[in-house]
N, CA, C and O atoms as CSV, one atom per row, in Angstrom:
chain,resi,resn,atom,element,x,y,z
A,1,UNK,N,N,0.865,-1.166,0.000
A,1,UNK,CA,C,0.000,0.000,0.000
A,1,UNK,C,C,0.910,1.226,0.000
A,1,UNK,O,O,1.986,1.331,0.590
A,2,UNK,N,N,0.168,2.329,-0.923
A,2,UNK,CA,C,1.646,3.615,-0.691
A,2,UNK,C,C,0.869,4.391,0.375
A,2,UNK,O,O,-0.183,4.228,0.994
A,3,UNK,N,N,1.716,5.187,0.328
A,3,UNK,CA,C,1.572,6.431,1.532
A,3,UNK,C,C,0.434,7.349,1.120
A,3,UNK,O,O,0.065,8.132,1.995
A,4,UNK,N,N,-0.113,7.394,0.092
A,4,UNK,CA,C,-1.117,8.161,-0.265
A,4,UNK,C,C,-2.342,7.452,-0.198
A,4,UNK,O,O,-3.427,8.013,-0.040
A,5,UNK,N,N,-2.191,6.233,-0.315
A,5,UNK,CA,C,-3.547,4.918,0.137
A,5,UNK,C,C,-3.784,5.275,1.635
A,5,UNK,O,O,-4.923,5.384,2.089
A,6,UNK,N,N,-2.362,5.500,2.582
A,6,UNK,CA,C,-2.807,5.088,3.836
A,6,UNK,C,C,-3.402,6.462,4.596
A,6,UNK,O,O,-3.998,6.397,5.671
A,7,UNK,N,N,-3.103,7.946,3.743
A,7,UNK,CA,C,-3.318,9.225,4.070
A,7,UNK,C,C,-4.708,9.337,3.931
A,7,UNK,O,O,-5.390,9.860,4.813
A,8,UNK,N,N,-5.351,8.727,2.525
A,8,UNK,CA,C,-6.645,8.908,2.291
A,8,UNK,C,C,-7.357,8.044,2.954
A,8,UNK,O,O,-8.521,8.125,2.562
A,9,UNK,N,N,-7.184,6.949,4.084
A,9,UNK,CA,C,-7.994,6.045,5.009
A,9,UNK,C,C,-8.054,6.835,5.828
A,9,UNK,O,O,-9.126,7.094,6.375
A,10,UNK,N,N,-6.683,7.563,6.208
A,10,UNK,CA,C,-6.965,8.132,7.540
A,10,UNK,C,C,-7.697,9.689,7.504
A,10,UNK,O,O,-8.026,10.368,8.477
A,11,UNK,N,N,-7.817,9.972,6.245
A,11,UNK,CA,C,-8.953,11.430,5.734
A,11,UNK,C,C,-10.025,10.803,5.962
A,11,UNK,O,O,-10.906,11.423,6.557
A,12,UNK,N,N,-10.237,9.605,5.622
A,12,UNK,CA,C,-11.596,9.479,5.775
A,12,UNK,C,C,-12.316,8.753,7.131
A,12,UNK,O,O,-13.484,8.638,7.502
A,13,UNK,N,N,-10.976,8.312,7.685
A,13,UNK,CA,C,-11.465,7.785,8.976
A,13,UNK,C,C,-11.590,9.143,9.919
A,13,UNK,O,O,-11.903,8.872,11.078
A,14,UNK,N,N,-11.451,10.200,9.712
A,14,UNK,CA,C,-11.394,11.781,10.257
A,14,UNK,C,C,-12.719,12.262,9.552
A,14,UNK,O,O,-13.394,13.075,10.183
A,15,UNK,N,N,-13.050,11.960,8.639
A,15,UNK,CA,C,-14.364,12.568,8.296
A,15,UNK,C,C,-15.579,11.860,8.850
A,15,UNK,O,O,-16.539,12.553,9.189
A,16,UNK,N,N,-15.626,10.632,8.965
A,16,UNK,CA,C,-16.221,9.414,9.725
A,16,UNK,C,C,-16.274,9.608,11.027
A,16,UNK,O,O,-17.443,9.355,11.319
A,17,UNK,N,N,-15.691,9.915,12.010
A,17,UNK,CA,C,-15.259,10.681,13.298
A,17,UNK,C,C,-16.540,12.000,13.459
A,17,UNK,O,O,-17.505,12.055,14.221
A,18,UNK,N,N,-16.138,12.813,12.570
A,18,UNK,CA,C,-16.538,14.046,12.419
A,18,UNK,C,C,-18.153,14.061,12.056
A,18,UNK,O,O,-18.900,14.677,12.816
A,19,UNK,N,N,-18.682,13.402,10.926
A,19,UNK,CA,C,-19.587,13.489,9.989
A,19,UNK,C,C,-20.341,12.635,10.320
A,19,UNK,O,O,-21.408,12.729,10.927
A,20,UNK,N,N,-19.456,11.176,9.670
A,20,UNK,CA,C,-20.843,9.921,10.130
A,20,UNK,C,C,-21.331,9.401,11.337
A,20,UNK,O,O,-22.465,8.968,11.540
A,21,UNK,N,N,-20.254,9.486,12.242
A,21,UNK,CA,C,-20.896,8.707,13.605
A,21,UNK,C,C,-21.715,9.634,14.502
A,21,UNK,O,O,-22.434,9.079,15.334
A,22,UNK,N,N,-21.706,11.076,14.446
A,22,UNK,CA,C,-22.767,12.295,14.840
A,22,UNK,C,C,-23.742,11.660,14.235
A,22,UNK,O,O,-24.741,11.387,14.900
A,23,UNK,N,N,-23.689,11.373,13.173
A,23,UNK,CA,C,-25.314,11.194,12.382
A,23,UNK,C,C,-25.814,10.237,12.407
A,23,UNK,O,O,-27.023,10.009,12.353
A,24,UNK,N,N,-24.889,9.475,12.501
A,24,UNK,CA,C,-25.801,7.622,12.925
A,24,UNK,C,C,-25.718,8.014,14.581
A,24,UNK,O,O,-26.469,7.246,15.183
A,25,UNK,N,N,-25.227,8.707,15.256
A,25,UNK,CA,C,-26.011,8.434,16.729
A,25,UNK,C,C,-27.655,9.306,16.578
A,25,UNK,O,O,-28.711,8.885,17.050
A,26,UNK,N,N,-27.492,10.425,15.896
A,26,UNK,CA,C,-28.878,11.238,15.894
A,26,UNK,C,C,-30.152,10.020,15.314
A,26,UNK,O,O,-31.303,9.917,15.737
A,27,UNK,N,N,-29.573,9.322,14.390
A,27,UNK,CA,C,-30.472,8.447,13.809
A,27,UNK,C,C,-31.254,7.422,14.740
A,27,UNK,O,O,-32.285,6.902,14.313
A,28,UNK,N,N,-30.698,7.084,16.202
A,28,UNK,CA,C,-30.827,5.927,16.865
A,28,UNK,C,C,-31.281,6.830,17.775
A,28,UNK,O,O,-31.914,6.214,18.632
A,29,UNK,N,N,-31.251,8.331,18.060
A,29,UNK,CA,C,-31.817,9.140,19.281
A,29,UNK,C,C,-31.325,10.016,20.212
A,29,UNK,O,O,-31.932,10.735,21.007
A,30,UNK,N,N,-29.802,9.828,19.962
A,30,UNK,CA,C,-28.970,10.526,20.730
A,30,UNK,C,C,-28.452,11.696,19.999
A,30,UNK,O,O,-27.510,11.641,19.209
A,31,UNK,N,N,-29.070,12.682,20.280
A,31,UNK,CA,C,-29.204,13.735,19.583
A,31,UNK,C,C,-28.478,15.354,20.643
A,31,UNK,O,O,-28.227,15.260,21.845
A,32,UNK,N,N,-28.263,16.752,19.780
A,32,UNK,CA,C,-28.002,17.376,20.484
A,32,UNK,C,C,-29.176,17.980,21.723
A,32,UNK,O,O,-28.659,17.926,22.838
A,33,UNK,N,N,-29.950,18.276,21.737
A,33,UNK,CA,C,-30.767,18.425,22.618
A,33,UNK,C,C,-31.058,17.608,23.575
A,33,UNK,O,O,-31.574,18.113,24.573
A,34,UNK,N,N,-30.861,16.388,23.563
A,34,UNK,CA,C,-30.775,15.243,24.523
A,34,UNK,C,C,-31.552,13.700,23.802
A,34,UNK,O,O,-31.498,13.294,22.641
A,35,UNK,N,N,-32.195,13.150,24.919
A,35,UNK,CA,C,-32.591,11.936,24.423
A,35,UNK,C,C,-34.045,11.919,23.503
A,35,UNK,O,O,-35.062,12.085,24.176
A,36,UNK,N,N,-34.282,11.683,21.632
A,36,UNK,CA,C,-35.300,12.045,21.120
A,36,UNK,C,C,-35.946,10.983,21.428
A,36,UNK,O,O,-35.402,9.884,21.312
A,37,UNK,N,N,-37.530,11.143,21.984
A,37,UNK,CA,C,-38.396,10.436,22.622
A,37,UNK,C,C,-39.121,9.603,21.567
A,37,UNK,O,O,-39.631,9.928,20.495
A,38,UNK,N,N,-39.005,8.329,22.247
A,38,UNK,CA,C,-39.733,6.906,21.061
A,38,UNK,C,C,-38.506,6.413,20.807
A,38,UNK,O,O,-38.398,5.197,20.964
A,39,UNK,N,N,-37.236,7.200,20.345
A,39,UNK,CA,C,-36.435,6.693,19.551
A,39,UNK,C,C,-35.995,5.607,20.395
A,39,UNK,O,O,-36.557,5.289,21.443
A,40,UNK,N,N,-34.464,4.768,19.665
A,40,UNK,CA,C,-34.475,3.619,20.140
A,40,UNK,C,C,-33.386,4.129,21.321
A,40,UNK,O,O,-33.573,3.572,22.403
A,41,UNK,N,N,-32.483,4.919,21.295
A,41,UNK,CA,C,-31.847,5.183,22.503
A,41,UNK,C,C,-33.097,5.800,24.052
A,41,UNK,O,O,-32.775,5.863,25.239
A,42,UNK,N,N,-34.328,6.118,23.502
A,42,UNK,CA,C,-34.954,6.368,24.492
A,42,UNK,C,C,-35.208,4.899,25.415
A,42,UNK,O,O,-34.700,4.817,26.533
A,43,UNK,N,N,-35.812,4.062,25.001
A,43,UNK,CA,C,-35.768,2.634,24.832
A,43,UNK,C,C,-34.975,1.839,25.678
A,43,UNK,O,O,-35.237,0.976,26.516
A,44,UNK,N,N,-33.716,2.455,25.159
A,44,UNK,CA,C,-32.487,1.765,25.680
A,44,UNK,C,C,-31.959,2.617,27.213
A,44,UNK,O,O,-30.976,2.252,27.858
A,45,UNK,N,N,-32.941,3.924,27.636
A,45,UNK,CA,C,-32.585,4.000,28.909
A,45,UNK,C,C,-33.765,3.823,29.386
A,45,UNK,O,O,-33.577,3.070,30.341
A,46,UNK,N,N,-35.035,4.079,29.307
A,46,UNK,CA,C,-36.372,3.292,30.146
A,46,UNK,C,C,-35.265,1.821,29.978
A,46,UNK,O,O,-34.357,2.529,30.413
A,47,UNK,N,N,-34.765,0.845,29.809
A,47,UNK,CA,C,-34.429,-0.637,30.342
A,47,UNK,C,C,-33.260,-0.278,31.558
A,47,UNK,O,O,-33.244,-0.969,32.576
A,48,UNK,N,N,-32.428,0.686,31.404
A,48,UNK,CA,C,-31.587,1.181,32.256
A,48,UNK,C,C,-31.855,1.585,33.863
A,48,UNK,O,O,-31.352,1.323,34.955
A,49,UNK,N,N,-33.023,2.430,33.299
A,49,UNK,CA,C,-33.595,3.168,34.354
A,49,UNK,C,C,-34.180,2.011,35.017
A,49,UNK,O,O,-33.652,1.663,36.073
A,50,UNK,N,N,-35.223,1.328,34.561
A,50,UNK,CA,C,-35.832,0.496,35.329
A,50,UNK,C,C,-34.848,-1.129,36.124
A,50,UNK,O,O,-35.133,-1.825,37.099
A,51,UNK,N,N,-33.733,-1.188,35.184
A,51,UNK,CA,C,-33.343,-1.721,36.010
A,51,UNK,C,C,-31.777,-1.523,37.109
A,51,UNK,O,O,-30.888,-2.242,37.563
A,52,UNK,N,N,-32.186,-0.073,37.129
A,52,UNK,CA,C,-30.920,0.515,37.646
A,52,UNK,C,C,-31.409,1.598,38.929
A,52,UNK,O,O,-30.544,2.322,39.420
A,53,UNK,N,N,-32.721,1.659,39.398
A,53,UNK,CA,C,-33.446,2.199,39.814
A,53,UNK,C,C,-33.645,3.308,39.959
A,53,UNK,O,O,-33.718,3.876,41.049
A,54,UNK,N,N,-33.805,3.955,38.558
A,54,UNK,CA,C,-34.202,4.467,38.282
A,54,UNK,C,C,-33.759,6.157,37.472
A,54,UNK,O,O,-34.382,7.171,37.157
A,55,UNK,N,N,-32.198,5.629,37.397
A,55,UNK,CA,C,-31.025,6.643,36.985
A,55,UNK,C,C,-30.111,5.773,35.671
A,55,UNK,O,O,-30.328,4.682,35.145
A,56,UNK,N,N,-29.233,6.606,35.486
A,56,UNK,CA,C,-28.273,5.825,34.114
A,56,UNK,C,C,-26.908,6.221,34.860
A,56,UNK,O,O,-26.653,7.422,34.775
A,57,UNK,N,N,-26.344,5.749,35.296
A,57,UNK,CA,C,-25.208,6.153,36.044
A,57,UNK,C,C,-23.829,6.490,35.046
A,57,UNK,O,O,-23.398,5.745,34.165
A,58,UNK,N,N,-23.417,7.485,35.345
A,58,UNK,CA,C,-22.082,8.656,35.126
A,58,UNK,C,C,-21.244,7.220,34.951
A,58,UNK,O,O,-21.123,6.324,35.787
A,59,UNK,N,N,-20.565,7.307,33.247
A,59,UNK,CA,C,-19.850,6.712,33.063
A,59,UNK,C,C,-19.588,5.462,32.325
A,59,UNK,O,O,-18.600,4.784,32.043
A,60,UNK,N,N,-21.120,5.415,32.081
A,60,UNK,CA,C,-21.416,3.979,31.063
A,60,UNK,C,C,-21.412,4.095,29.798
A,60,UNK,O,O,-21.052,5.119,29.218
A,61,UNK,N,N,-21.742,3.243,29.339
A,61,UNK,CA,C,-21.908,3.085,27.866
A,61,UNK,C,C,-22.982,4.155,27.213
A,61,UNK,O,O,-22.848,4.947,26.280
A,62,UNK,N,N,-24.127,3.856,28.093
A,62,UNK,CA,C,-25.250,5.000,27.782
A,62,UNK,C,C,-24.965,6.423,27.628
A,62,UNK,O,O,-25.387,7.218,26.789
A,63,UNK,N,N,-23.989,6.618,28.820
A,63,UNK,CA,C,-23.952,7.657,29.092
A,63,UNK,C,C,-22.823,8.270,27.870
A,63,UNK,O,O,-23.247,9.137,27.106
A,64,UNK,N,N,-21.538,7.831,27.744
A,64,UNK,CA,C,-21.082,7.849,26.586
A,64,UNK,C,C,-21.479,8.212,25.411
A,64,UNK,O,O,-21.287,9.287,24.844
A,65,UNK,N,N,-22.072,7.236,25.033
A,65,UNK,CA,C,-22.643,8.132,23.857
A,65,UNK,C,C,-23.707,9.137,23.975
A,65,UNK,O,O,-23.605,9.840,22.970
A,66,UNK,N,N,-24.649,9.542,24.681
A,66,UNK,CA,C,-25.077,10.475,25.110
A,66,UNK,C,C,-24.402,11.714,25.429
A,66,UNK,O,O,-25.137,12.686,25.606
A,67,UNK,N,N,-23.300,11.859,25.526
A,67,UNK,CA,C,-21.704,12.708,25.370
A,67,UNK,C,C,-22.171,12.745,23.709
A,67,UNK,O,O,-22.824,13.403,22.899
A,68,UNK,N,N,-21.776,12.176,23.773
A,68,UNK,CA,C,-21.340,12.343,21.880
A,68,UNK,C,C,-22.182,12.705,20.657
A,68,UNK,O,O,-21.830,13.156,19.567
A,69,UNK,N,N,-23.655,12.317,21.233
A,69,UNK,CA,C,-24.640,12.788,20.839
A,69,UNK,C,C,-24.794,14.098,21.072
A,69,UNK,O,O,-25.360,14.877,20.306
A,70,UNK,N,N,-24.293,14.376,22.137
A,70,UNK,CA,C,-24.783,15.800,22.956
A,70,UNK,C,C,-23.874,17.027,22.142
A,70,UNK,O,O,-24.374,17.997,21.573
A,71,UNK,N,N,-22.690,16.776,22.225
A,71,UNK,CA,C,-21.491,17.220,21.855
A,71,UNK,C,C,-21.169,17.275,20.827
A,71,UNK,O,O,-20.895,18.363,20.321
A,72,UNK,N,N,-21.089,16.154,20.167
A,72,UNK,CA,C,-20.518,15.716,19.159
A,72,UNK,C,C,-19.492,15.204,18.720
A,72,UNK,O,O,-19.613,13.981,18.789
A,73,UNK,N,N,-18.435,15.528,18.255
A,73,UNK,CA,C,-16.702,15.069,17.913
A,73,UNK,C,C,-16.417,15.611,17.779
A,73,UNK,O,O,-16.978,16.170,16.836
A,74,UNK,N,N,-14.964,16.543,18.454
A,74,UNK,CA,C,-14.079,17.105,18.746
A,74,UNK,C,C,-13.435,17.097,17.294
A,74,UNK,O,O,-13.574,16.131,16.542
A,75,UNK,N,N,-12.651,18.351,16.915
A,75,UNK,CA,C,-11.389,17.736,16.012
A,75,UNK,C,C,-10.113,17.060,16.600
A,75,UNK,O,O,-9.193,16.446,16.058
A,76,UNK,N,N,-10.347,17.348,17.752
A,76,UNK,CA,C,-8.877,16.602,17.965
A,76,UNK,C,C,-9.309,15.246,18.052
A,76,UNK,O,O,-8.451,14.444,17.684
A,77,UNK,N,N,-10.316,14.790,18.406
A,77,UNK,CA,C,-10.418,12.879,18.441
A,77,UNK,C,C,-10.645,13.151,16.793
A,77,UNK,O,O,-10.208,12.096,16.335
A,78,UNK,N,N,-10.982,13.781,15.889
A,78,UNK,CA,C,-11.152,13.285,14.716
A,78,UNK,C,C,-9.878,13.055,13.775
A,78,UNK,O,O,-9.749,12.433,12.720
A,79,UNK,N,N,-8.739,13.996,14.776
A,79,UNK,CA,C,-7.447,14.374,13.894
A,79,UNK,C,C,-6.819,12.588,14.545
A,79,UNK,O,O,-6.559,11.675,13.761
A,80,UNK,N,N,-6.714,12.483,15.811
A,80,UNK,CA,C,-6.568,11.121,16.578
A,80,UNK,C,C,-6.959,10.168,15.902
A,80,UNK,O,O,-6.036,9.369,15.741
A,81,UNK,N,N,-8.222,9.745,15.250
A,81,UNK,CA,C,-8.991,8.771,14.495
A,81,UNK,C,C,-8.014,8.397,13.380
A,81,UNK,O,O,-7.313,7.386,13.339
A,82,UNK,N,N,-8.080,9.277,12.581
A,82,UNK,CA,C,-6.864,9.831,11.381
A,82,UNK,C,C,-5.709,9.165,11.573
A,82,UNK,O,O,-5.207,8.311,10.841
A,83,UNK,N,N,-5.384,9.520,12.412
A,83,UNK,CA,C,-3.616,8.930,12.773
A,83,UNK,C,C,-3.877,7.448,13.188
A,83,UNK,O,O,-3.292,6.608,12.504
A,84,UNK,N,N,-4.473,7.111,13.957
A,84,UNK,CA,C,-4.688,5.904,14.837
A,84,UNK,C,C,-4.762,4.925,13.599
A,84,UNK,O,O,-4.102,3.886,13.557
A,85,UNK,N,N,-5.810,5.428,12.364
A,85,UNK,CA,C,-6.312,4.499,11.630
A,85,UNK,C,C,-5.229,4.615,10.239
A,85,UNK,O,O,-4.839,3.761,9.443
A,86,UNK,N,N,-5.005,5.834,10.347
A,86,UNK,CA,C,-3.211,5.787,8.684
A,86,UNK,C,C,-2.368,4.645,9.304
A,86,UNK,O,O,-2.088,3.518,8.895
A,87,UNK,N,N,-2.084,5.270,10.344
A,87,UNK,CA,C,-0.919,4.473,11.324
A,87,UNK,C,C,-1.315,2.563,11.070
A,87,UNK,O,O,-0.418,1.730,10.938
A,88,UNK,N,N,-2.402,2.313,11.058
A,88,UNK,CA,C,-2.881,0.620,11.748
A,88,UNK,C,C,-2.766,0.316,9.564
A,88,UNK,O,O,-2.214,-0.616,8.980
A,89,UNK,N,N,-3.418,1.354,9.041
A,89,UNK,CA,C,-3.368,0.512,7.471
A,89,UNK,C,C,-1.984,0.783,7.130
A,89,UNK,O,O,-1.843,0.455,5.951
A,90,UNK,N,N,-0.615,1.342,7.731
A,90,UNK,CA,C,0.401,1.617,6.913
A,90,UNK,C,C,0.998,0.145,7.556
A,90,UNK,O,O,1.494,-0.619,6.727
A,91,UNK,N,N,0.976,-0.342,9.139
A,91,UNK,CA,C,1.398,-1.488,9.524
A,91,UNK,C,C,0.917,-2.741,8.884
A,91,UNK,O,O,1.565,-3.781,8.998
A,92,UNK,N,N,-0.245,-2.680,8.186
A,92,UNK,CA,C,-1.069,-3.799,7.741
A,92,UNK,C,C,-0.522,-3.701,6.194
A,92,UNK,O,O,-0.580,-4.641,5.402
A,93,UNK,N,N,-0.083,-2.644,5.954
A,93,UNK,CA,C,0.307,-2.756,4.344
A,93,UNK,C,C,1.812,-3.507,4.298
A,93,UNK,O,O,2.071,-4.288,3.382
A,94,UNK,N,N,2.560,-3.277,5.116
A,94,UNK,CA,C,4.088,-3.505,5.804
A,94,UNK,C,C,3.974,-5.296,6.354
A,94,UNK,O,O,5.025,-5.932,6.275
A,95,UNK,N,N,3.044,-5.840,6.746
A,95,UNK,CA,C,2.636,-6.945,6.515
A,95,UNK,C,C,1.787,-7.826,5.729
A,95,UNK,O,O,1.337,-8.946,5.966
A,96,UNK,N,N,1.640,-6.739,4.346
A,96,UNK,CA,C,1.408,-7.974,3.039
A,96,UNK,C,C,0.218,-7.813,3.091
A,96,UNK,O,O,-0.228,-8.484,2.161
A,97,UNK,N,N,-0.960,-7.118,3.838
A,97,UNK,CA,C,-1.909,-7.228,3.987
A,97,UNK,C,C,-3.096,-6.155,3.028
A,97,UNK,O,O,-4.310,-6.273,3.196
């Protein structure tokens, strides 16, 4: 693989960061305004709540992406994504792969 194969994975694993995973969380409910009601992340904390009595506790999975929904993606985790993921296809190209 050349160096320009592994630049343009990691452009796009930075736009993917940035672009797609904001929008596939809004799609499932986790949105900026908070949790959109019906949706399936609503869903997924009524099972939380009820069996957690009655909270989603600081620090989970739920809560996580509910960050990210809320927020969104940083450029710096998107510039991170980028590197993390050039970096893993330039080692995988370096092993034949």
């Amino acid at each position: 693989m050349e160096l320009g194969l592994v630049a343009a994975i990691g452009a796009v694993a930075g736009l993917g960061a940035l672009v797609v995973a904001p929008a596939a969380l809004a799609l499932v409910g986790f949105t900026k305004a908070g949790i959109a009601a019906g949706s399936w992340a609503a869903k997924w904390m009524a099972s939380i709540a009820i069996g957690g009595g009655g909270g989603v506790a600081a620090g989970s999975w739920f809560a996580f992406w509910q960050s990210i929904g809320a927020a969104g993606v940083s450029a710096a985790t998107a510039v991170a994504a980028s590197a993390i993921i050039g970096a893993a296809a330039l080692v995988l190209s370096a092993m034949g792969y």
